[in-house]
Phi, psi and omega in degrees: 000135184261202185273346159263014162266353170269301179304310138345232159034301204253015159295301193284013162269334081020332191044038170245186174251168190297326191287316172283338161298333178294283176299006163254347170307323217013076166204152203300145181324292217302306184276006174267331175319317199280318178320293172301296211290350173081005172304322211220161154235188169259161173275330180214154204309327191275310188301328199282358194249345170283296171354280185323312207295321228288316178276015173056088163188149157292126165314325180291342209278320193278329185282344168251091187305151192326291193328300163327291154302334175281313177320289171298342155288320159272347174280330188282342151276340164274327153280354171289309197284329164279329175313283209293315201297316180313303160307319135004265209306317202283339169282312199301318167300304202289306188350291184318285208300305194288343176259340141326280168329291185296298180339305202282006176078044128307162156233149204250123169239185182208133179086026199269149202222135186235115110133235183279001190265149189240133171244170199261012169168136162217136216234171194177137153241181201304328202260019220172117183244152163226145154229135195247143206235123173237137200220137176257107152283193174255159168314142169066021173309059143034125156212027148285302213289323162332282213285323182306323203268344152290001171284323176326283172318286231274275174336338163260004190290137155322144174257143203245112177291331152322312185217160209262157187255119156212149177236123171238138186264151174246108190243166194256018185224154177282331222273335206310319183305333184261316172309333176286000171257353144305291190278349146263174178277161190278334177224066183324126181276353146242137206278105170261124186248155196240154172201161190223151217218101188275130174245350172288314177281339159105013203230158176250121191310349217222067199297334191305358182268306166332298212278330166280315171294328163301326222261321166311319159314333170277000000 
């Protein structure tokens, strides 16, 4: 419902005509008239709040079409619904990931976070750190602007003189490994490796992250 079918409504709840609503409003027939027709809106924040008063309503109730609002109720459900598949994909991964690690005596942190960047799991031996990025894409994802903000990202970590650097992304697509060797340089001084992590079987397409992850273990 829009705000001149609202006002309208709560005119005739009221029992008045357009002329007595004009006039206690005081402002002219014509322009309260363009209102129910939906021709016009008020201009400015006091009249909409003198309007609001006059019929007992909140100003967002008359400023926000019906339309509007079911529009903003479902996109805020369609990011609740991307949060969680995305928390999904990530429980499902570290699921995979974090008990591999510690067996071999990692220490495991999850959210770890260096300078403004937070990362979603980072593991460390004496000779050796890894960070890990875990991303669900949607179908049909754009994934250079990915991988450029992850060079971004990886280029800003502190260098450990102590220990060797890694970054590994966890994705929910095979292609990010090959695109990333168009689009990044190949011989990074912290290393970023891509592995894809199929979540409907709950398994990673991608054995070779184990098997890097043991041979770093030693």
């Amino acid at each position: 419902m829009k705000f001149g079918e609202k006002i309208r409504l709560l005119r005739e709840e009221k029992g008045l005509s357009q002329k007595e609503v004009s006039e206690k409003l005081n402002i002219s027939l014509r322009t309260y008239a363009s209102y129910e027709l939906n021709q016009r809106r008020p201009r400015t924040q006091s009249r909409w709040e003198e309007i609001a008063t006059f019929f007992g309503k909140d100003v967002d109730y008359l400023q926000i079409d019906d339309i509007d609002k079911k529009a903003a109720i479902l996109e805020s459900y369609r990011r609740d619904e991307t949060r969680l598949l995305y928390s999904r994909f990530e429980a499902d991964a570290t699921g995979k990931i974090i008990p591999f690690l510690q067996q071999l005596g990692w220490t495991v942190e999850r959210a770890y976070s260096i300078g403004h960047y937070r990362y979603d799991l980072a593991a460390h031996l004496p000779s050796v750190r890894i960070f890990f990025e875990f991303k669900l894409f949607p179908p049909h994802t754009p994934l250079t602007r990915y991988l450029y903000n992850i060079y971004g990202i990886v280029s800003t970590i502190p260098k450990d003189a102590e220990r060797e650097t890694y970054f590994f992304v966890i994705s929910s697509t095979n292609d990010l490994k090959s695109e990333s060797k168009l689009r990044l340089p190949q011989n990074l001084e912290i290393p970023i490796k891509f592995f894809s992590f199929n979540q409907s079987r709950k398994e990673f397409d991608t054995p070779e992250l184990f098997k890097l992850i043991s041979s770093l273990s030693q």
